[in-house]
N, C-alpha and C positions, 0 to 999 in steps of 0.2 A: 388303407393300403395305398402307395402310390402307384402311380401308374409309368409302363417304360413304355416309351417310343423309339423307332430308329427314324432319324432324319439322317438324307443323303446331300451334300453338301454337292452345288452344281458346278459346273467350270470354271466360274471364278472364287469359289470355296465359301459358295452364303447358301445361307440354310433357311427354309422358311416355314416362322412357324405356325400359320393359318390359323385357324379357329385358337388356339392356345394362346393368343397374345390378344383376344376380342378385347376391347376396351382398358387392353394396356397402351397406356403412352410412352415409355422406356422401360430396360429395364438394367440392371447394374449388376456388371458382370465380373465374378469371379473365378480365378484358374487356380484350383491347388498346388501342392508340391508334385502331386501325382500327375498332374495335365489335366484332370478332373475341370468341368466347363460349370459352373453354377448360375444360372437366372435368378435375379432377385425380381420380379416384374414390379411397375413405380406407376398409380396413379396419380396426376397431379391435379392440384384445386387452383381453382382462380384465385389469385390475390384477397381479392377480397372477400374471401371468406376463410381464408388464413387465419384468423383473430377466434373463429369458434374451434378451432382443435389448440391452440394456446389458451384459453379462458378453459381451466377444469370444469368452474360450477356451469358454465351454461353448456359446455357439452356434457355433461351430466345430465341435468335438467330437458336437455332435445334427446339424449337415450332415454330416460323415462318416461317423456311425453311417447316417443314409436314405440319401446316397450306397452305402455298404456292403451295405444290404438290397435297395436297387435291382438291384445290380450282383450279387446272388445269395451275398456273402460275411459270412453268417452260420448260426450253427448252433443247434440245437434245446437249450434247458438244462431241459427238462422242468417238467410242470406247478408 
């Protein structure tokens, strides 16, 4: 279920949204036909780690790896 908030817009008409934007870096804003206000909230990665969300198999392969440590199947290969 989502959740409603009422946010009151201050004298110069910004609205702030506190804990609800915690470890958002932007976010990208839609107005419908209706005036309707939509938040898409936008993490972003460093540069250089761009290349593991375009490589399918090796983000594949680091999901299955956390899936696997999640899931308790991995073992100790010493310091």
């Amino acid at each position: 279920m989502a959740e409603t908030f009422t946010l009151r817009p201050d004298a110069k008409g910004r609205i702030t949204l506190g804990p609800l934007a915690r470890g958002i870096s932007s976010f990208h804003v839609t107005v419908d036909p209706r005036g309707r206000i939509l938040l898409e909230p936008f993490v972003e990665i460093p540069a250089r780690e761009k290349w593991l969300f375009e490589n399918k198999e090796a983000l594949s392969a680091v999901r299955e790896g956390l899936r696997d440590a999640v899931e308790g199947r991995t073992c100790s290969r010493g310091s």
